[in-house]
C-alpha positions as CSV (number, residue, x, y, z in Angstrom):
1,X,0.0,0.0,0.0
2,X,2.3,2.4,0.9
3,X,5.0,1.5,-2.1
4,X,1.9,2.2,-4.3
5,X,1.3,5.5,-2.9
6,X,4.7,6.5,-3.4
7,X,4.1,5.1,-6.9
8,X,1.4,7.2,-7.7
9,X,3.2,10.0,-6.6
10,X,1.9,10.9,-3.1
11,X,4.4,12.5,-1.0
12,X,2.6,13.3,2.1
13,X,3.3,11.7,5.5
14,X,1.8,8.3,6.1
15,X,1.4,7.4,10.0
16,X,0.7,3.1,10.6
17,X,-0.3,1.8,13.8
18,X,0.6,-1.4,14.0
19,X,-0.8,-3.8,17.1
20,X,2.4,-5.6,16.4
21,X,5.7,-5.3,18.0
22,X,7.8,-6.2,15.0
23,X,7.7,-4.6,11.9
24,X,5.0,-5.6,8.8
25,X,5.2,-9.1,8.0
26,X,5.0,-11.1,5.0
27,X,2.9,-13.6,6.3
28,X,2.4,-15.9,3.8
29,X,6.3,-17.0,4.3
30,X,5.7,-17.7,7.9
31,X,5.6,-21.8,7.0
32,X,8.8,-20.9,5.4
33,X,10.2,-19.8,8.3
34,X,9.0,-22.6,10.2
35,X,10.4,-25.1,7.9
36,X,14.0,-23.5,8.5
37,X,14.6,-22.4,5.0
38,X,14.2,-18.5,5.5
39,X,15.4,-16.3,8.2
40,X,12.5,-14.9,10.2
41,X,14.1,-11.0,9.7
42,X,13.7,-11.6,5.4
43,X,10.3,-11.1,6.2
44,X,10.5,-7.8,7.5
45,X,10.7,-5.0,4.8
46,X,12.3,-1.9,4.8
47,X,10.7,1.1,5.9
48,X,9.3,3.1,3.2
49,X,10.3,6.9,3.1
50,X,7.7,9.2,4.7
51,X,6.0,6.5,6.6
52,X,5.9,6.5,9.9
53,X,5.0,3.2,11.8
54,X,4.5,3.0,15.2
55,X,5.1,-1.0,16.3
56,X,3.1,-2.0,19.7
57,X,0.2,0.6,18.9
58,X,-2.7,-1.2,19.7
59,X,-6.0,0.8,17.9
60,X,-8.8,1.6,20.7
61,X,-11.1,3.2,19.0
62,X,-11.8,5.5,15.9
63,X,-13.7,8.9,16.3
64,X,-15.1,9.3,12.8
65,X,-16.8,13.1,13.9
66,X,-13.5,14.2,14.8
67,X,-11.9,12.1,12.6
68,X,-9.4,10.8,15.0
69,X,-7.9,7.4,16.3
70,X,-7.0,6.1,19.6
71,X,-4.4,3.7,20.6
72,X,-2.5,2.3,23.2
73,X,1.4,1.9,23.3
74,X,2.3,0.3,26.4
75,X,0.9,2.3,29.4
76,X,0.8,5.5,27.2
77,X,-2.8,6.7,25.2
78,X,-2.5,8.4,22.0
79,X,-4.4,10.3,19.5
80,X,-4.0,9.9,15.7
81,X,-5.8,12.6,13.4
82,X,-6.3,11.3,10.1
83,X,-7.7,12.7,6.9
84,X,-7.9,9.4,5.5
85,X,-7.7,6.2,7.2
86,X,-7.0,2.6,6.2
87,X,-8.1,0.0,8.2
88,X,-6.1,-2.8,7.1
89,X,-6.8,-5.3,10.7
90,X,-6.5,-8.7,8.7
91,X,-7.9,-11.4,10.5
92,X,-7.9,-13.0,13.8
93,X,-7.7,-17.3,14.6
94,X,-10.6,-19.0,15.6
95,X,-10.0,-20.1,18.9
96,X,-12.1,-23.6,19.2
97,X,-13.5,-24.2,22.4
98,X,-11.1,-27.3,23.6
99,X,-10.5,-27.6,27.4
100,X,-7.1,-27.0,28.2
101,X,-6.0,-25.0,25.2
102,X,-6.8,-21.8,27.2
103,X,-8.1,-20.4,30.1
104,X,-11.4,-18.2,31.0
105,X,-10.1,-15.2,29.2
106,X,-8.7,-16.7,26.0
107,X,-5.3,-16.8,26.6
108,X,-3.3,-19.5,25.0
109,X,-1.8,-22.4,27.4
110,X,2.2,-22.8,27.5
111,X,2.7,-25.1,24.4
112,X,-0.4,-24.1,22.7
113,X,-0.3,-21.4,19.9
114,X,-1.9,-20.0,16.4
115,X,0.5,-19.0,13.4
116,X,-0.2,-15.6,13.0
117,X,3.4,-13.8,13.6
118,X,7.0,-14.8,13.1
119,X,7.4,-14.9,16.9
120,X,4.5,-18.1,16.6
121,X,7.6,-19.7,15.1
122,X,9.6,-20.1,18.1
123,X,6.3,-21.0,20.6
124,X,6.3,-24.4,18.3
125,X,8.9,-26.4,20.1
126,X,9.8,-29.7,21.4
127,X,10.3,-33.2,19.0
128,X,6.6,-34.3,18.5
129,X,3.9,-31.3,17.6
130,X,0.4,-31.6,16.7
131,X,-1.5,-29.6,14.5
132,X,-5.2,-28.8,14.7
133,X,-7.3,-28.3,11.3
134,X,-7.5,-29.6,8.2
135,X,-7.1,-26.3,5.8
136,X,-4.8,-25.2,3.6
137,X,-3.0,-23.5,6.9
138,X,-2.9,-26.5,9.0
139,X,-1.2,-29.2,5.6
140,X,1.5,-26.6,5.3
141,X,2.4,-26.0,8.8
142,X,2.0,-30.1,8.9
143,X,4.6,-30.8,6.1
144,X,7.2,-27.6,7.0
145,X,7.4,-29.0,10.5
146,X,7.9,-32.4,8.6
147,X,10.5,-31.2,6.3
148,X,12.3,-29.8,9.6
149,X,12.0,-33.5,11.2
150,X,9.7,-33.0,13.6
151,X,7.5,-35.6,14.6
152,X,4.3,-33.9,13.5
153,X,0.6,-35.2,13.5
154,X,-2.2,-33.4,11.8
155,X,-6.0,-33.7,13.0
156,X,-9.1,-32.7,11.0
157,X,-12.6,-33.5,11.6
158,X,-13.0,-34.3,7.4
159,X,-12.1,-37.7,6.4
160,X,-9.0,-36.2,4.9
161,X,-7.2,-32.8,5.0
162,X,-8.9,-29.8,2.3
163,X,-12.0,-32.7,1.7
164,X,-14.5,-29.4,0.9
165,X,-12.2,-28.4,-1.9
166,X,-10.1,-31.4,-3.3
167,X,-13.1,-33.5,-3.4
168,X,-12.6,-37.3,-1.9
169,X,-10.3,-38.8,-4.4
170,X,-8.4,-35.7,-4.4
171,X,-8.1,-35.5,-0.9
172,X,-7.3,-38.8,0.0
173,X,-4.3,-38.6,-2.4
174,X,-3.2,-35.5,-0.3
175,X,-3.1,-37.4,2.8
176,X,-1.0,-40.0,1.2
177,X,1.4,-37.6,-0.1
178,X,1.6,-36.3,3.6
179,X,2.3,-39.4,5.3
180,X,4.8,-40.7,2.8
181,X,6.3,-36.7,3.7
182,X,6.4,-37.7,7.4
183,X,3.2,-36.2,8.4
184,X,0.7,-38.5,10.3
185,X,-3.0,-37.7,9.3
186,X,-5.9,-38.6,11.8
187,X,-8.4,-38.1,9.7
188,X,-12.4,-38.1,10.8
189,X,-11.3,-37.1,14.8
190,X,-11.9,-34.8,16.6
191,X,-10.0,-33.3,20.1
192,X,-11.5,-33.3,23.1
193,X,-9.1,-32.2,25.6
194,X,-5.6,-30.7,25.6
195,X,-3.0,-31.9,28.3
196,X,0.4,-31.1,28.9
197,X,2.4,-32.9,26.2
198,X,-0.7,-34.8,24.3
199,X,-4.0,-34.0,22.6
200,X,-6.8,-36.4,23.4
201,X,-9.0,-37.4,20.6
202,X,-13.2,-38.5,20.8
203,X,-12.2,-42.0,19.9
204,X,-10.0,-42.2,23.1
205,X,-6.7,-42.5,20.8
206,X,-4.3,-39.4,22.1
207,X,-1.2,-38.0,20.0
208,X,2.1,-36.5,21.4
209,X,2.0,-32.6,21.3
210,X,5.1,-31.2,23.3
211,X,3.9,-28.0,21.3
212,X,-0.2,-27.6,19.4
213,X,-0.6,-25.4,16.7
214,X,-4.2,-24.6,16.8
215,X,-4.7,-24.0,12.9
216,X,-8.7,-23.6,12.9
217,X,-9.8,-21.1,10.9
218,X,-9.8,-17.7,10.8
219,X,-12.7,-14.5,11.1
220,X,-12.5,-10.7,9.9
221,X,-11.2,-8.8,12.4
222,X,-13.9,-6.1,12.3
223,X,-14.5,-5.1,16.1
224,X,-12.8,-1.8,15.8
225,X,-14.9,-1.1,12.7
226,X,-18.1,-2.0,14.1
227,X,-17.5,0.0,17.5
228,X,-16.9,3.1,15.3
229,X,-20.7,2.6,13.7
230,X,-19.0,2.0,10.2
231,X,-21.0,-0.9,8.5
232,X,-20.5,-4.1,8.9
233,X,-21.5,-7.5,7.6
234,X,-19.9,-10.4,7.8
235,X,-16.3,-8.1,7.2
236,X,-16.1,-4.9,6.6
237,X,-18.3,-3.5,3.7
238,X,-16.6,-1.4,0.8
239,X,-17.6,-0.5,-2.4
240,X,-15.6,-0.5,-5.7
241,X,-13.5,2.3,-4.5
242,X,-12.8,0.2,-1.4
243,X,-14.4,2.8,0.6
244,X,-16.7,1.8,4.0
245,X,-19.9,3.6,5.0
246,X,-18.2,6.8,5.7
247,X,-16.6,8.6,2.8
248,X,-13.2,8.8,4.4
249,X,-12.8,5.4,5.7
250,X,-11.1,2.4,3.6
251,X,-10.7,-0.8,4.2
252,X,-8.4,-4.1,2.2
253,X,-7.2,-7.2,2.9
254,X,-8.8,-10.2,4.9
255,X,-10.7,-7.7,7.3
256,X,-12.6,-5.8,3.8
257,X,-16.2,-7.3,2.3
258,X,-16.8,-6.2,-1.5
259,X,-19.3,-7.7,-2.8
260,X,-20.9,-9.5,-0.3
261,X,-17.7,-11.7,0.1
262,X,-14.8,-11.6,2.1
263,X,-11.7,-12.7,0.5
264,X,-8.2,-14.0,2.2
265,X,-4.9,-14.5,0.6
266,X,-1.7,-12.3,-0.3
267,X,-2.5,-11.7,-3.9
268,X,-5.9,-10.2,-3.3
269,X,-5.0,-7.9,-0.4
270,X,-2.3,-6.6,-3.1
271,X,-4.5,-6.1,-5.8
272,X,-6.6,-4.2,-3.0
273,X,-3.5,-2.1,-1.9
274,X,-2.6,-1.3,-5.9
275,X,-6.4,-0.3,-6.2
276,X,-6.9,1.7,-3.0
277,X,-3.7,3.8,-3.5
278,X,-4.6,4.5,-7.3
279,X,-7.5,5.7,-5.8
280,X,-5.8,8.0,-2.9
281,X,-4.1,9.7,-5.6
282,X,-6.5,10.9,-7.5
283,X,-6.8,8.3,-10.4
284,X,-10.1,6.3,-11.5
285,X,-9.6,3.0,-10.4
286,X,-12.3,0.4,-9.1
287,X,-11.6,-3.0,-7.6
288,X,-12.1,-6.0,-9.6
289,X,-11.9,-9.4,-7.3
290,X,-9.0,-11.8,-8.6
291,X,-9.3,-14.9,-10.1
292,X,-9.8,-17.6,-7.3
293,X,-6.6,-19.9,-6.7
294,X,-5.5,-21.7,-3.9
295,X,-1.6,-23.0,-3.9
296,X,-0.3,-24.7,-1.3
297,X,3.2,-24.1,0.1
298,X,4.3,-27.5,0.4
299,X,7.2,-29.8,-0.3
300,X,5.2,-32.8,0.0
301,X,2.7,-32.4,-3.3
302,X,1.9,-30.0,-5.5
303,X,-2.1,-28.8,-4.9
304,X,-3.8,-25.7,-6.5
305,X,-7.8,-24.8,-6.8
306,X,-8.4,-22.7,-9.3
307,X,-11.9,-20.7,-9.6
308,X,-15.1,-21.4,-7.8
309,X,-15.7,-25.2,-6.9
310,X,-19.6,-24.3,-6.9
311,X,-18.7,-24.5,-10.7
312,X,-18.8,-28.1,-11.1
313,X,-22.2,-28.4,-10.2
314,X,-23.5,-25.6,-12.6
315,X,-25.6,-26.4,-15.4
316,X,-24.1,-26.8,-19.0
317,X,-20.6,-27.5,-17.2
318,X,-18.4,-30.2,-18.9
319,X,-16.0,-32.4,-16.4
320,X,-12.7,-33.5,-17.8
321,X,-10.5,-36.0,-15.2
322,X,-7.7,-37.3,-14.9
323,X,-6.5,-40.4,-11.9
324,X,-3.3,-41.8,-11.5
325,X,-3.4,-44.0,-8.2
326,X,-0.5,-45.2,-8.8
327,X,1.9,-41.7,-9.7
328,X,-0.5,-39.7,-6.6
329,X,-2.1,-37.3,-9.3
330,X,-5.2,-36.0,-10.2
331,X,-6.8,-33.7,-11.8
332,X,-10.8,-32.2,-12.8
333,X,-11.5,-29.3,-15.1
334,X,-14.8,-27.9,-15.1
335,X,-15.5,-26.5,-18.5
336,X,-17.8,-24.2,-19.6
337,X,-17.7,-24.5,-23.5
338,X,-14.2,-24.0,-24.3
339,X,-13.1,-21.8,-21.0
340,X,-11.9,-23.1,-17.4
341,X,-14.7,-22.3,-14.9
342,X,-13.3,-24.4,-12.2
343,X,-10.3,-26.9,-11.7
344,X,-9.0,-29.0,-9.0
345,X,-4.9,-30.6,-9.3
346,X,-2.6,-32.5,-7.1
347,X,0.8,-33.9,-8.4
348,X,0.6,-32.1,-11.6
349,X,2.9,-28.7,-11.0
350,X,3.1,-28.2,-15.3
351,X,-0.6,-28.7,-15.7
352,X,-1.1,-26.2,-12.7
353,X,0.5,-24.0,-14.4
354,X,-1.3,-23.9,-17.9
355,X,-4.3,-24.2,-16.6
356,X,-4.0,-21.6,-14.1
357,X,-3.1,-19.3,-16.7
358,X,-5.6,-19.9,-18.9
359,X,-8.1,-19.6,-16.1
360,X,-6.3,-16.2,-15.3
361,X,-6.8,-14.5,-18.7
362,X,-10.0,-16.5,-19.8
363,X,-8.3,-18.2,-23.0
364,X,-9.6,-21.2,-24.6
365,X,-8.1,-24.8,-23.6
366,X,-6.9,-26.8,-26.2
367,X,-8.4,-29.1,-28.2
368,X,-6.0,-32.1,-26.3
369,X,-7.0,-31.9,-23.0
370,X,-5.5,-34.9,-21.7
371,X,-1.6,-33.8,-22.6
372,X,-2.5,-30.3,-20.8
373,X,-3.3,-32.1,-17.7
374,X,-0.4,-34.6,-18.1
375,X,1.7,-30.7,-18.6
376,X,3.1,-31.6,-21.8
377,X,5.3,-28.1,-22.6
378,X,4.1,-27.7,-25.9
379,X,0.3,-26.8,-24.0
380,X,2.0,-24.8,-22.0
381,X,1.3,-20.7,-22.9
382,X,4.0,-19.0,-23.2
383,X,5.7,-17.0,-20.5
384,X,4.6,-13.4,-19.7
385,X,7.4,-11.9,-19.1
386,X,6.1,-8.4,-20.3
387,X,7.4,-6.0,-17.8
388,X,4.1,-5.5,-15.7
389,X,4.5,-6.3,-12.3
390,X,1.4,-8.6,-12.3
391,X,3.2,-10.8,-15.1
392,X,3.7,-14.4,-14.8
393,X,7.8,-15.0,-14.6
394,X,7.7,-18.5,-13.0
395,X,4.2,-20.7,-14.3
396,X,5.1,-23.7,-13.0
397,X,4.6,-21.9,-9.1
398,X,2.4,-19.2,-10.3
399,X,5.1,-16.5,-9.1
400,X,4.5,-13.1,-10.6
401,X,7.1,-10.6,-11.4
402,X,5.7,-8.5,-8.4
403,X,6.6,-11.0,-5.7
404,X,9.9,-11.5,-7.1
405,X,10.2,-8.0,-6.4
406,X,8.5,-7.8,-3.3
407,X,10.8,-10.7,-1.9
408,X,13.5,-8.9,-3.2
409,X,12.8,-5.7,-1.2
410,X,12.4,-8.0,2.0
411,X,16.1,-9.4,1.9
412,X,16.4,-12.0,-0.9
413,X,19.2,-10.7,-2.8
414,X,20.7,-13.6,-4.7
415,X,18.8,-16.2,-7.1
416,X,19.0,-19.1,-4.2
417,X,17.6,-16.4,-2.2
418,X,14.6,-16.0,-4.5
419,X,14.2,-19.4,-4.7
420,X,14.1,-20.0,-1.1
421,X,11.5,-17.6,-0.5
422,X,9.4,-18.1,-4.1
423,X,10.0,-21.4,-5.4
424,X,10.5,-19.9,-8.8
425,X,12.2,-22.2,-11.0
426,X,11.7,-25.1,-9.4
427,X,9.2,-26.3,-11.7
428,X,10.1,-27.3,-14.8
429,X,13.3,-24.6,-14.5
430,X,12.3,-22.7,-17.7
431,X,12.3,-19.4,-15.8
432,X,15.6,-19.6,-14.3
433,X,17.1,-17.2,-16.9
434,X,14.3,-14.7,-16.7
435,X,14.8,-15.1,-12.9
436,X,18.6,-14.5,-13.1
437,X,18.0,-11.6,-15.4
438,X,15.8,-10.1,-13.1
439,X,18.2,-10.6,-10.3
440,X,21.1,-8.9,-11.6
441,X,19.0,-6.0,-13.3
442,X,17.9,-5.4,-9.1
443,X,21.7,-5.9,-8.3
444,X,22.5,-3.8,-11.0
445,X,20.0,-0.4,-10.5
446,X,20.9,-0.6,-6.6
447,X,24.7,-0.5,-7.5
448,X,23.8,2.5,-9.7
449,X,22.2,4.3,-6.7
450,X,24.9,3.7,-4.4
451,X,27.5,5.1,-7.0
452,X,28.7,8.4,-5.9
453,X,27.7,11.4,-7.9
454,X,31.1,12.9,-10.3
């Protein structure tokens, strides 16, 4: 947000109060972190010129007559005049009601936590953890604490982790791919009590948890909003212009509802952010939502949901499918005529890609449908490279020029680095010169900065 305001040209102060006591986060890296493959201070950017960001400032209240907002930094009150505001509160983890996990006011037990900030990371200790929930949250903090040799169990009510959205056969591939990872899956359970060092489970089977990750779902964070009389729904309701009831409030990311859905994820709050400060500046801009996909940040299988699985079940809509038992893959397209309306793929990083793409920009599938699942390159589109910061560099891991540059900005200054942090290139590898290119032009325009002036 504030990178696009400087963008567009805005020069003015920009004051963020931020609840935590660390600098912004990237916090879609945080299983990164946990898996040991990025250092917890990569995700911390650098401060932008002319902001000013107040870490520990916990937001009280807003005063939208006066146009002012309260906070709380340690013992002292402040006030916080605004012409504009941005309430960008995110989300906050569902808490289930489990005896033992916390006490009468909601506080966390010792060895019990969420993962919401990089300081979650270090809270998840000891040699066997357990994780609670079955979503996309709880399989990729279940495999990174894998990949680090932990001895991790995962827990979901479902008959098998992401069931809702990969389907059964899907699904039940997933778990396999898990436990062949290291990851123990109890699926169809669910925990009735938390002791010191185990979770108990209804069907009186209990698993080791020196440390539980309670990875159960999230909810708009929307108190502070509602408090202040600015409407709320379900999250926070904005228009196009990703403005709230009153005319000088805003609201993106997980916290904002446009219409009449809330939507989570990195790549949408950024689209958001890009929108919000076109609009700041003066420029005609609306928000349009992005194109539905889920990817998983996991080493043990490849797993993407692209559009709206209410899709398959629409009328007219063609199902194309592809199960490989044997290999762990599969694959269903939902077609409406030529175009992808819906897919679900596991084990099948190539075909992700291509179809992912041509989901993105609405382009017709080809005529061969079965050697664009299989990801046969001559299917694949071609790269899209064009110098727009929402371009495709790496299709094989959906990574956009943008987050190259964003991870960039946050400390990855060397391909490896990049890698790390992105996993472009380690699809098919048919990005790793564009990646290298883009690496050394970074390397290149910094040195140029840093050169002193004749």
């Amino acid at each position: 947000m504030l990178r696009g305001l400087r963008r567009h040209g805005h020069d003015g102060t920009v004051t963020v109060l931020s609840a935590e006591h660390h600098p912004v986060q990237h916090r879609p890296l945080l299983t990164t972190v946990l898996q040991g493959r990025l250092e917890a201070g990569m995700l911390r950017p650098e401060p932008e010129h002319g902001a000013r960001v107040l870490t520990g400032a916990v937001a009280t209240a807003v005063d939208t007559a006066r146009r002012v907002v309260h906070a709380r930094q340690g013992d002292t009150v402040t006030a916080h005049p605004y012409d504009v505001l941005v309430l960008a509160c995110g989300a906050r983890p569902v808490i289930p009601p489990l005896p033992g996990a916390s006490d009468r006011t909601g506080r966390l037990a010792p060895g019990v936590t969420t993962l919401r900030e990089v300081t979650d990371c270090d809270r998840i200790q000891g040699t066997a953890v357990t994780v609670l929930g079955g979503g996309p949250l709880g399989v990729e903090t279940a495999s990174a604490l894998a990949l680090r040799g932990t001895a991790t169990t995962l827990v979901c009510s479902g008959p098998h982790p992401l069931h809702e959205r990969l389907g059964g056969t899907g699904a039940a591939l997933l778990t396999a791919r898990l436990q062949e990872a290291g990851v123990e899956v109890l699926g169809g359970r669910r925990a009735v009590r938390r002791e010191p060092g185990r979770l108990l489970l209804d069907d009186g089977t209990e698993t080791a948890a020196d440390s539980l990750v309670l990875c159960t779902g999230v909810e708009p964070e929307v108190r502070l909003a509602r408090a202040a009389g600015i409407r709320v729904h379900h999250g926070i309701v904005v228009d196009d212009a990703l403005r709230t009831s009153d005319s000088r409030v805003h609201a993106i990311g997980d916290c904002a509802e446009h219409a009449g859905r809330t939507v989570a994820g990195h790549e949408s709050a950024l689209a958001q952010a890009d929108t919000l400060a076109a609009v700041l500046t003066g420029r005609e801009a609306a928000h349009r939502p992005t194109p539905a996909v889920l990817r998983l940040r996991t080493h043990a299988v490849d797993v993407a949901c692209v559009g709206p699985l209410a899709a398959f079940r629409r009328s007219g809509i063609r199902t194309v499918g592809l199960l490989d038992p044997a290999g762990r893959r599969h694959a269903r397209l939902a077609l409406d005529g030529d175009r992808i309306a819906a897919a679900v793929l596991l084990g099948l990083p190539e075909a992700i890609a291509a179809v992912s793409h041509l989901h993105r920009r609405g382009l017709p599938v080809p005529s061969d449908r079965l050697s664009l699942l299989l990801g046969i390159r001559s299917h694949l589109p071609p790269a899209e490279d064009d110098g727009r910061a929402d371009s495709l560099v790496c299709l094989c891991n959906q990574v956009s020029r943008r987050q190259l540059a964003d991870a960039w900005e946050l400390g990855a200054r060397t391909v490896p680095a990049l890698v790390r942090v992105t996993r472009a290139t380690t699809g098919c590898g048919g990005c790793t010169e564009r990646v290298e290119r883009l690496c050394a032009g970074w390397a290149d325009a910094v040195g140029r900065e840093l050169e002193p002036t004749p």
